[in-house]
PDB file as gemmi writes it, atoms N, CA and C in Angstrom:
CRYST1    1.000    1.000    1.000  90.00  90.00  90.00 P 1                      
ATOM      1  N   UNK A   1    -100.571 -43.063 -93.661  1.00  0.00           N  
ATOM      2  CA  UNK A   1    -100.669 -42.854 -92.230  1.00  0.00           C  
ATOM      3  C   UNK A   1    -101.454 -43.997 -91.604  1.00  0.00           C  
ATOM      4  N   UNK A   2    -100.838 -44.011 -90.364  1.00  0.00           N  
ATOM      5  CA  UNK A   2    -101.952 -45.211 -89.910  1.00  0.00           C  
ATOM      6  C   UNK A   2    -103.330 -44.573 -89.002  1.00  0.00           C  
ATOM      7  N   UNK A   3    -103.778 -45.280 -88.181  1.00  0.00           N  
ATOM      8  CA  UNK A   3    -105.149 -45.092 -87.212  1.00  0.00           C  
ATOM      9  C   UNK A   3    -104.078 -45.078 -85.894  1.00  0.00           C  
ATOM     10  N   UNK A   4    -105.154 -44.665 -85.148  1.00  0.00           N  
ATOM     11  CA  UNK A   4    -104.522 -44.294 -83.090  1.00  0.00           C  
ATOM     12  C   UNK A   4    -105.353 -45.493 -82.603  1.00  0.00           C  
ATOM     13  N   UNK A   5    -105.059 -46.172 -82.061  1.00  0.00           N  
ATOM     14  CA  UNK A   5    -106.089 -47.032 -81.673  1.00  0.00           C  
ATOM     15  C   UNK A   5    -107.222 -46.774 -80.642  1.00  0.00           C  
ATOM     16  N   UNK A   6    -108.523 -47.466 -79.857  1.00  0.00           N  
ATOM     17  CA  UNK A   6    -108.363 -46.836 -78.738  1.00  0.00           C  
ATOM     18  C   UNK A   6    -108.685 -48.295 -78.044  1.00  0.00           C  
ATOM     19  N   UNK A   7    -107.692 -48.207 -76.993  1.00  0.00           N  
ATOM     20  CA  UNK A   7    -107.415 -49.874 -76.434  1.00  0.00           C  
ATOM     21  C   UNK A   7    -108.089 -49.136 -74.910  1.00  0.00           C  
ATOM     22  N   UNK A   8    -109.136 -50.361 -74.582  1.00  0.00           N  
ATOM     23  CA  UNK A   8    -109.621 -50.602 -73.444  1.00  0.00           C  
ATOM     24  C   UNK A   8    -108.969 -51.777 -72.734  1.00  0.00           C  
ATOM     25  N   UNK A   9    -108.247 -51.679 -71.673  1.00  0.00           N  
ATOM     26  CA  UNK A   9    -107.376 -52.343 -70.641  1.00  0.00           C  
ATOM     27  C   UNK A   9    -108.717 -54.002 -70.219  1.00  0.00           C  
ATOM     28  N   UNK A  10    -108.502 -54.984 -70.253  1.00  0.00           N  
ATOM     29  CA  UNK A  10    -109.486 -55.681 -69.670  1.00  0.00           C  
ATOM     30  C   UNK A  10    -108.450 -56.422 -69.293  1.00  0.00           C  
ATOM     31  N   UNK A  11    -107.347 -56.524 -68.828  1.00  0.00           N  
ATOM     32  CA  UNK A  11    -105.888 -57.582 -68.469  1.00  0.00           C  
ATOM     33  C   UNK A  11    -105.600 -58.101 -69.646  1.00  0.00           C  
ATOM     34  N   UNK A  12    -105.654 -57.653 -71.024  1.00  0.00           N  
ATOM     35  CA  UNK A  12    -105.029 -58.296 -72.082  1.00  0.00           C  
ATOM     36  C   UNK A  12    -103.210 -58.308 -71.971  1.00  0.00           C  
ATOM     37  N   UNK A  13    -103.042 -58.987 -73.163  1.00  0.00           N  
ATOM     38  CA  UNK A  13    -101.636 -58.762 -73.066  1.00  0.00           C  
ATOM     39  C   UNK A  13    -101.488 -58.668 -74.884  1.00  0.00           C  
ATOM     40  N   UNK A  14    -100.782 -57.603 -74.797  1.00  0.00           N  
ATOM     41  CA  UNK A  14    -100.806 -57.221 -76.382  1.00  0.00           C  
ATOM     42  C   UNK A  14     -99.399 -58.216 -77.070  1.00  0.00           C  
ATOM     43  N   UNK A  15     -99.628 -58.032 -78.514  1.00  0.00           N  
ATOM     44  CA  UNK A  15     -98.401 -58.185 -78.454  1.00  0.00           C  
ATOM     45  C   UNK A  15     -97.131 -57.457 -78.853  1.00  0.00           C  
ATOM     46  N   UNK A  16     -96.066 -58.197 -78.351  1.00  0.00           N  
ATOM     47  CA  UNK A  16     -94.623 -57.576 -78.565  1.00  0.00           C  
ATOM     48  C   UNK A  16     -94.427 -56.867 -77.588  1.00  0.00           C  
ATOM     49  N   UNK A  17     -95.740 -56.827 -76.263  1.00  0.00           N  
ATOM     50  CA  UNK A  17     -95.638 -55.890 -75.387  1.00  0.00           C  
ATOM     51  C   UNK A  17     -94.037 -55.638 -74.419  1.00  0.00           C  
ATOM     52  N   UNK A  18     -93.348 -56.253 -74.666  1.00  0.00           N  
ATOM     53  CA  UNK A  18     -92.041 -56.391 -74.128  1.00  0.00           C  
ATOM     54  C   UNK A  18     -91.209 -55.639 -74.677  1.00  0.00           C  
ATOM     55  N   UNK A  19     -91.249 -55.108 -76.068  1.00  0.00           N  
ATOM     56  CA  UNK A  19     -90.808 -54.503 -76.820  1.00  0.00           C  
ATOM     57  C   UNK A  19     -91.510 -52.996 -77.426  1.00  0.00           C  
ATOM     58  N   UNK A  20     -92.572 -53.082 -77.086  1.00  0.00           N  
ATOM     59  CA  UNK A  20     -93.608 -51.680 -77.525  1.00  0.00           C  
ATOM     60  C   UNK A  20     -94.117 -50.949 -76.249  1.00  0.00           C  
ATOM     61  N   UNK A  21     -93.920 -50.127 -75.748  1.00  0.00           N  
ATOM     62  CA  UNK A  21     -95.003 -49.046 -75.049  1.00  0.00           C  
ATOM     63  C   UNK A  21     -96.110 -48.916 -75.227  1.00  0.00           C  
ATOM     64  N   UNK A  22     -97.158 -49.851 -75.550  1.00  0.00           N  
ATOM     65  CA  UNK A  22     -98.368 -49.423 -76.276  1.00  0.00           C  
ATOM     66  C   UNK A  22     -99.145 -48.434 -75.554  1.00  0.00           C  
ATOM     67  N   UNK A  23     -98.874 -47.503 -74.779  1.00  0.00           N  
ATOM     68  CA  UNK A  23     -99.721 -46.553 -74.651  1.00  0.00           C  
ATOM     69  C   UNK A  23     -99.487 -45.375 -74.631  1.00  0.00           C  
ATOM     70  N   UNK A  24     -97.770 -45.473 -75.038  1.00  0.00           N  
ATOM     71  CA  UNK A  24     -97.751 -44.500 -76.329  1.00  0.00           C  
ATOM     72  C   UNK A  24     -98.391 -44.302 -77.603  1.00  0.00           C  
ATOM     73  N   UNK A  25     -99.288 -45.367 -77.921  1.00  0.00           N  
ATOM     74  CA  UNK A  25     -99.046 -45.374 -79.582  1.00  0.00           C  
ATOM     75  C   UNK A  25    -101.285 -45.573 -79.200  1.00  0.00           C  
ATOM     76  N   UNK A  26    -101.867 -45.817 -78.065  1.00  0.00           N  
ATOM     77  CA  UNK A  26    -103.255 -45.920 -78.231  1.00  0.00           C  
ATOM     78  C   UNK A  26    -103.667 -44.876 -77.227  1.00  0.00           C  
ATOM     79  N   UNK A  27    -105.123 -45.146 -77.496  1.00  0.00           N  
ATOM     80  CA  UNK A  27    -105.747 -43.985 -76.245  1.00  0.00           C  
ATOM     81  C   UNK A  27    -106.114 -45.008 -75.459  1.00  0.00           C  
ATOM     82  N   UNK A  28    -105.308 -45.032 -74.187  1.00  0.00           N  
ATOM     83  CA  UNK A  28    -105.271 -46.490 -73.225  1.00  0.00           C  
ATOM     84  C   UNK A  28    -106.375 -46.088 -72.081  1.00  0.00           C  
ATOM     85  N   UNK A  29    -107.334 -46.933 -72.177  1.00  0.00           N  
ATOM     86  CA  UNK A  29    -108.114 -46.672 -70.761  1.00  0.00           C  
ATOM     87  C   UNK A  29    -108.507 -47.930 -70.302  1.00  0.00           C  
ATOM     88  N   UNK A  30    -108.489 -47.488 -68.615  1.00  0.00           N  
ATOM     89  CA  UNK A  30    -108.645 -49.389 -68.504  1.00  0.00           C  
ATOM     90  C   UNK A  30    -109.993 -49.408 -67.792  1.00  0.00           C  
ATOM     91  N   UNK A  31    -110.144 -50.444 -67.939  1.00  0.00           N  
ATOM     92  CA  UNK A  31    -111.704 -50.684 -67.566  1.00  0.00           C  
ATOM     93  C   UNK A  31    -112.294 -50.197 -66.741  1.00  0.00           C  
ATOM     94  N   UNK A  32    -111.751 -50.006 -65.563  1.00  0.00           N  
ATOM     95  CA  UNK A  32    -112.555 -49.538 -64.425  1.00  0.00           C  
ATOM     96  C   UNK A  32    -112.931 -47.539 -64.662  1.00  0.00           C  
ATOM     97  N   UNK A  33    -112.378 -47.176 -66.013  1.00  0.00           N  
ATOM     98  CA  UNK A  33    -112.272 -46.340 -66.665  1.00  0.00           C  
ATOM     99  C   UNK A  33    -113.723 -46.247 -67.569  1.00  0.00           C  
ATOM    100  N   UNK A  34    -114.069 -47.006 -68.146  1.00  0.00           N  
ATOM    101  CA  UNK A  34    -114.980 -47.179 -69.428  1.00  0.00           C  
ATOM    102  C   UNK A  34    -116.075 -45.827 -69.274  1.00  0.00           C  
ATOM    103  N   UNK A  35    -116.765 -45.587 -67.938  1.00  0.00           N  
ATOM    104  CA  UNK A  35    -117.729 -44.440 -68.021  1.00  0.00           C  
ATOM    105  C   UNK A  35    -116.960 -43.535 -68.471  1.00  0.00           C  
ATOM    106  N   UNK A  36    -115.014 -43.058 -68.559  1.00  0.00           N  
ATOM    107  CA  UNK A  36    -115.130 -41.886 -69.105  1.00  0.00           C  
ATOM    108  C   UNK A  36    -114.763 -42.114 -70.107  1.00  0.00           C  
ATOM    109  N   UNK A  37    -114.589 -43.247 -71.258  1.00  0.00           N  
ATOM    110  CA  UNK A  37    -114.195 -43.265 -72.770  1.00  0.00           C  
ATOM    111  C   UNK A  37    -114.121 -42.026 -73.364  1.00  0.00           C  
ATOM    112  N   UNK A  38    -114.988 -41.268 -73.201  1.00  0.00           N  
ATOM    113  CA  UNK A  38    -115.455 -40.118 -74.199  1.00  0.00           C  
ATOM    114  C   UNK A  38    -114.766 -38.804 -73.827  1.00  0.00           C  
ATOM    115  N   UNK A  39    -114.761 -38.676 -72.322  1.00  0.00           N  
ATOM    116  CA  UNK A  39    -113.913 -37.547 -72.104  1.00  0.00           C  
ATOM    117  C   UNK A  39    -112.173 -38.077 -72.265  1.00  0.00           C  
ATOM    118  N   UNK A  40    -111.742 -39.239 -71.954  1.00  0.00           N  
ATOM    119  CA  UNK A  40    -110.342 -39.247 -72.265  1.00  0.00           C  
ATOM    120  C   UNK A  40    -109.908 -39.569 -73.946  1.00  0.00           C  
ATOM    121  N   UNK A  41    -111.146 -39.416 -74.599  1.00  0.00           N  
ATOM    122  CA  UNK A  41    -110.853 -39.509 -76.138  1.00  0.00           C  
ATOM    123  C   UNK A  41    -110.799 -38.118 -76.281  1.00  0.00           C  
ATOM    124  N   UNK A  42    -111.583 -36.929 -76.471  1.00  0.00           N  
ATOM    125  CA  UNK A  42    -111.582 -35.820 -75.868  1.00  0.00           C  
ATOM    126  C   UNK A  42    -110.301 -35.186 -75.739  1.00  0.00           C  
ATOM    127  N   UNK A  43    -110.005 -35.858 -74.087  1.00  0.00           N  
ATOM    128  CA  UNK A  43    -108.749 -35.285 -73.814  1.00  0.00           C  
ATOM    129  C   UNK A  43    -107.133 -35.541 -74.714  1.00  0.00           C  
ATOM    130  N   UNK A  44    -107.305 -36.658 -74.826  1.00  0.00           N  
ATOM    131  CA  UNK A  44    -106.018 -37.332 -75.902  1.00  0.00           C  
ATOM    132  C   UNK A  44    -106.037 -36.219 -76.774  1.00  0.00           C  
ATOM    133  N   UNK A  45    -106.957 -36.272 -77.644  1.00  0.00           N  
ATOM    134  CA  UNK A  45    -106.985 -34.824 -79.079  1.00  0.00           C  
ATOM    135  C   UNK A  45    -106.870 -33.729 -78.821  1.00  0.00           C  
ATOM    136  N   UNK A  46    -107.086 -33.232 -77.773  1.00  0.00           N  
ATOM    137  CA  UNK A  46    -107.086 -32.258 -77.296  1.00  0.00           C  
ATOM    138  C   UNK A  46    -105.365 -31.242 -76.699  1.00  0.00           C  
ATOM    139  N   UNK A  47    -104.992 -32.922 -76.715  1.00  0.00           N  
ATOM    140  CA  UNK A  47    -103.709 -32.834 -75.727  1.00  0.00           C  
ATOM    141  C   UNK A  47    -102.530 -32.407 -77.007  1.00  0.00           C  
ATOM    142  N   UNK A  48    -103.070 -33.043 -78.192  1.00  0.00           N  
ATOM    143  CA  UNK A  48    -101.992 -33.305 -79.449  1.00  0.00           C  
ATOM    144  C   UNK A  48    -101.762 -31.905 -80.043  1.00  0.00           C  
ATOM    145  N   UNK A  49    -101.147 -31.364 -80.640  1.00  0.00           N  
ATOM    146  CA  UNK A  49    -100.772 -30.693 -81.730  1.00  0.00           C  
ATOM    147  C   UNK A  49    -101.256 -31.445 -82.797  1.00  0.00           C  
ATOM    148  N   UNK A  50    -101.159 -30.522 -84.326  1.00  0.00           N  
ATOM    149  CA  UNK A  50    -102.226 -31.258 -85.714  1.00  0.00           C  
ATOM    150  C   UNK A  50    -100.723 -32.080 -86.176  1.00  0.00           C  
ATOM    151  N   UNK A  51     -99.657 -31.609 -85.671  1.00  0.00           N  
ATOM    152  CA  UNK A  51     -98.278 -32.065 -86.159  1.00  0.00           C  
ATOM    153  C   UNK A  51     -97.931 -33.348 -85.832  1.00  0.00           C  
ATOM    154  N   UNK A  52     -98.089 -33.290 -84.211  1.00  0.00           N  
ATOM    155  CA  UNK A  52     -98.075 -34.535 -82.982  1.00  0.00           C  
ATOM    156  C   UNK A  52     -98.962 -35.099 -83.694  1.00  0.00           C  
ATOM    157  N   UNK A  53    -100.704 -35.239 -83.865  1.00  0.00           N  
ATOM    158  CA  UNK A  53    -101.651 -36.009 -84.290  1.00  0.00           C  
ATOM    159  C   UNK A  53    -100.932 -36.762 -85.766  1.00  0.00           C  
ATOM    160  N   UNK A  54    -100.515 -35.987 -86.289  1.00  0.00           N  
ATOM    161  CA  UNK A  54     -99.882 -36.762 -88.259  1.00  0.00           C  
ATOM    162  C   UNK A  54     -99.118 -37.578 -87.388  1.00  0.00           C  
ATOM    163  N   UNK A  55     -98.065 -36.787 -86.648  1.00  0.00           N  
ATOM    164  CA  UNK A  55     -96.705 -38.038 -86.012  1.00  0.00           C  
ATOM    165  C   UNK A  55     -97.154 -39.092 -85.772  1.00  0.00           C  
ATOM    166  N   UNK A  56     -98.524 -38.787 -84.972  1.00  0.00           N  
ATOM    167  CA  UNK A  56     -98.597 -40.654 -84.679  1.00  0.00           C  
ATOM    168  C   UNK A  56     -98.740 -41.268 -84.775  1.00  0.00           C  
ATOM    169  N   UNK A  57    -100.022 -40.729 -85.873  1.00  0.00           N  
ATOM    170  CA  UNK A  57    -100.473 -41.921 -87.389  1.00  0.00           C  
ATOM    171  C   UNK A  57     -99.203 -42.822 -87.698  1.00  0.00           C  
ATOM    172  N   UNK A  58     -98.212 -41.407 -88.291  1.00  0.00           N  
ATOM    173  CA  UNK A  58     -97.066 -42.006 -88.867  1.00  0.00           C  
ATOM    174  C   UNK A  58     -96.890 -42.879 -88.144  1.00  0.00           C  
ATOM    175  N   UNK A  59     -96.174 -42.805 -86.852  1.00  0.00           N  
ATOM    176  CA  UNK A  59     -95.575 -43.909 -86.062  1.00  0.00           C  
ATOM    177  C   UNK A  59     -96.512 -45.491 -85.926  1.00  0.00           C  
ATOM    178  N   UNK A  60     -97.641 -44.991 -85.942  1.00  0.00           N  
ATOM    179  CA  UNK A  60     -99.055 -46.243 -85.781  1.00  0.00           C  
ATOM    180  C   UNK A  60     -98.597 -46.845 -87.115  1.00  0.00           C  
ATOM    181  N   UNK A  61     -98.388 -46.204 -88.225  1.00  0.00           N  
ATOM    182  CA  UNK A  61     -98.657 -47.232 -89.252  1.00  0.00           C  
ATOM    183  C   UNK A  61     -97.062 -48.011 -89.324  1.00  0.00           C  
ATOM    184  N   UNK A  62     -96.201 -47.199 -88.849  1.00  0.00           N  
ATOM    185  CA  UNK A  62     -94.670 -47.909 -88.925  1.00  0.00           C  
ATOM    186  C   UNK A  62     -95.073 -49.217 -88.036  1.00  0.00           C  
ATOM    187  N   UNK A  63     -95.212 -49.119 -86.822  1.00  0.00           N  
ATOM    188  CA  UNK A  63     -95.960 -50.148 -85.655  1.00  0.00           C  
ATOM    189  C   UNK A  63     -96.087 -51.361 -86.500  1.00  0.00           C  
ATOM    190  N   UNK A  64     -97.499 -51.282 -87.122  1.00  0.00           N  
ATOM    191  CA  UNK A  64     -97.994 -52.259 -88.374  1.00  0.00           C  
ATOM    192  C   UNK A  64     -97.214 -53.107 -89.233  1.00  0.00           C  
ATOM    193  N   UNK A  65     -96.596 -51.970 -89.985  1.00  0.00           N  
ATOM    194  CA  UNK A  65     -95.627 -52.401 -90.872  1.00  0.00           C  
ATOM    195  C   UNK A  65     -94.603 -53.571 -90.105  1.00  0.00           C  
ATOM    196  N   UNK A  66     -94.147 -53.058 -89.229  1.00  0.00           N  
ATOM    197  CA  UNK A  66     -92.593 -53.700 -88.657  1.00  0.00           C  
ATOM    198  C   UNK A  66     -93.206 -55.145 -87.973  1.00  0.00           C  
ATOM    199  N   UNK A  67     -94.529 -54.683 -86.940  1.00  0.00           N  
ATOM    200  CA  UNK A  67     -94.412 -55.642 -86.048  1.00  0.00           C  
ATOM    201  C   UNK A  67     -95.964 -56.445 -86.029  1.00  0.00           C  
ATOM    202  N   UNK A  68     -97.061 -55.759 -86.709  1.00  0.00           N  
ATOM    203  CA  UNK A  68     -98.231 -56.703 -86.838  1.00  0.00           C  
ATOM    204  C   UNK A  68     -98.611 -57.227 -88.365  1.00  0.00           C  
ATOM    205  N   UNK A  69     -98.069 -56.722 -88.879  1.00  0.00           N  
ATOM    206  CA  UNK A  69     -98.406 -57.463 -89.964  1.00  0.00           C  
ATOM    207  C   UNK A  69     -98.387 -58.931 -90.459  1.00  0.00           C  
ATOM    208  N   UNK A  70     -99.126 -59.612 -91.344  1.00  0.00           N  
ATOM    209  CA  UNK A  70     -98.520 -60.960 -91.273  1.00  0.00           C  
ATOM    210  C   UNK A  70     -97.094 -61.083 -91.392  1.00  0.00           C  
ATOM    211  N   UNK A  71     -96.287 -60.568 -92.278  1.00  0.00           N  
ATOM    212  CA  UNK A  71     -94.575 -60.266 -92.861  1.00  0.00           C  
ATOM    213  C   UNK A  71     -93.989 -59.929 -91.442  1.00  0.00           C  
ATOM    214  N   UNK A  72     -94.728 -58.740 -90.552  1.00  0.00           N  
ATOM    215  CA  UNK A  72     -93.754 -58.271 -89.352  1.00  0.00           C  
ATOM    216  C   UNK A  72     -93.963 -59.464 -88.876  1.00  0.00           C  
ATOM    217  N   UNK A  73     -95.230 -59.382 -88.399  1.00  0.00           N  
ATOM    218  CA  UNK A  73     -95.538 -60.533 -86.812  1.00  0.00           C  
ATOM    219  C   UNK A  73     -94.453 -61.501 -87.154  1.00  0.00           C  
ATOM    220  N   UNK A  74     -94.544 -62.073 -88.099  1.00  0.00           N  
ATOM    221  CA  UNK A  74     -93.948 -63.602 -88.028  1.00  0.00           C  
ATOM    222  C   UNK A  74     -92.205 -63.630 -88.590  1.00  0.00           C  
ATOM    223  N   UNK A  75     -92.183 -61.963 -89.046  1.00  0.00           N  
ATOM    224  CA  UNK A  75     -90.245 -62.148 -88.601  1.00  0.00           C  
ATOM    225  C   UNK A  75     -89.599 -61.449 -87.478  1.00  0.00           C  
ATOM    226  N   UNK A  76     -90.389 -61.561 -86.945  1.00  0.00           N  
ATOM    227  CA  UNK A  76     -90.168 -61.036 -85.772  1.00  0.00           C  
ATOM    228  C   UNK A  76     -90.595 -61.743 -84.336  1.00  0.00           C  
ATOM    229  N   UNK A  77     -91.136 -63.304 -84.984  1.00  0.00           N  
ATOM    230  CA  UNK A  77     -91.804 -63.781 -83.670  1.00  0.00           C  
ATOM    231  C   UNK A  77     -90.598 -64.230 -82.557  1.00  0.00           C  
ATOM    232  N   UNK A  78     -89.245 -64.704 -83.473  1.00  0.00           N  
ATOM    233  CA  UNK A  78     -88.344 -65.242 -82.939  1.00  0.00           C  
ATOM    234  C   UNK A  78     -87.865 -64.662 -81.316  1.00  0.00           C  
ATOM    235  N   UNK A  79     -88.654 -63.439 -81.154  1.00  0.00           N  
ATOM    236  CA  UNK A  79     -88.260 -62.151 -79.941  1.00  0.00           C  
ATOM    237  C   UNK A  79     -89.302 -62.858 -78.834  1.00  0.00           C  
ATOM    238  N   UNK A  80     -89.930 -63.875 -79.176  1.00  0.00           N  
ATOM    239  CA  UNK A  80     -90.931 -64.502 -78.259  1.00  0.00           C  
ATOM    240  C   UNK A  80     -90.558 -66.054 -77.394  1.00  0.00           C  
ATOM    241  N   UNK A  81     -89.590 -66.063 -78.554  1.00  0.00           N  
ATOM    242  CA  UNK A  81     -88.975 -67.813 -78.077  1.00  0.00           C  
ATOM    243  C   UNK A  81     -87.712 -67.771 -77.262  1.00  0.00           C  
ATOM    244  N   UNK A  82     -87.724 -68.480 -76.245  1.00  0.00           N  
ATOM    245  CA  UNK A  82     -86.068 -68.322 -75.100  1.00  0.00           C  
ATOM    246  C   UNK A  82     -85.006 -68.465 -76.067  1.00  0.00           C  
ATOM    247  N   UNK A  83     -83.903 -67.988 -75.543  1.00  0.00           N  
ATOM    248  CA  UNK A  83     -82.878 -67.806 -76.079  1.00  0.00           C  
ATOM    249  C   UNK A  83     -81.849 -69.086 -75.823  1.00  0.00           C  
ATOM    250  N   UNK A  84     -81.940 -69.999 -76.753  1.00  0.00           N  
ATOM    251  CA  UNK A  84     -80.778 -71.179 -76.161  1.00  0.00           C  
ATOM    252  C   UNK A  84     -79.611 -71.275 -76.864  1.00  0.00           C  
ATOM    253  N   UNK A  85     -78.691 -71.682 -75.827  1.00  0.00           N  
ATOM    254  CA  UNK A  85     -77.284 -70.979 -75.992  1.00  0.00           C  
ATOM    255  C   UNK A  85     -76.685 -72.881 -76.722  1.00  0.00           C  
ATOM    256  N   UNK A  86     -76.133 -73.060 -77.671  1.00  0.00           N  
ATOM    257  CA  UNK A  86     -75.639 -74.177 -78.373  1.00  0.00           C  
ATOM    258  C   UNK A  86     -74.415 -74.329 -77.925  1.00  0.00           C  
ATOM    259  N   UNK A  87     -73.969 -75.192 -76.954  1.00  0.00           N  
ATOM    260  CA  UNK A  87     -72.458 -75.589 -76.241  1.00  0.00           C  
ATOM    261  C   UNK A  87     -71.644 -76.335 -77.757  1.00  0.00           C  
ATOM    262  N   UNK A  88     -70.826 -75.261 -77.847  1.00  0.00           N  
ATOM    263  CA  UNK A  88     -69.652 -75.922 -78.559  1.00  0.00           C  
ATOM    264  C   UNK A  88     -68.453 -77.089 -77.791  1.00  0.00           C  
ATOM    265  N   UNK A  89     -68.368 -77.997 -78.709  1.00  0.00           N  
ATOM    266  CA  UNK A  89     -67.196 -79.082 -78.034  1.00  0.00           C  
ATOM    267  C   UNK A  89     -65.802 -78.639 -78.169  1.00  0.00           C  
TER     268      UNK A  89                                                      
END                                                                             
């Protein structure tokens, strides 16, 4: 299983964000947020089922696997570079 993350918003830009929902997959609070860290950690667990909570591990560690890992990140970086089209003669 993997970890839930808990991502504090400061204008980052994650990656693959073009391709991931990440706040599906963290407990997203953004900065101007920070005094309530504790109650929206709280609330997140609160919100889950023990079933939902395993699911999302699961899904967190698939995340990893596919797309941060050294192996994902980098076969997968190609989703970052423009797409150029090769004119046949």
């Amino acid at each position: 299983m993997g970890r839930i993350p808990i991502f504090i918003n400061t204008d980052c830009t994650l990656p693959y964000d073009f391709l991931i929902d990440w706040k599906e997959y963290c407990v997203w609070i953004e900065e101007s947020e920070i005094d309530q860290a504790s109650s929206k950690l709280i609330d997140f667990h609160n919100s889950l089922s023990e079933k939902d909570f395993i699911n999302l591990q699961y899904k967190c560690r698939e995340i990893w696997l596919k797309w941060l890992s050294p192996e994902g990140f980098f076969s997968n970086f190609y989703h970052h570079l423009p797409q150029f089209k090769i004119k046949q003669g």
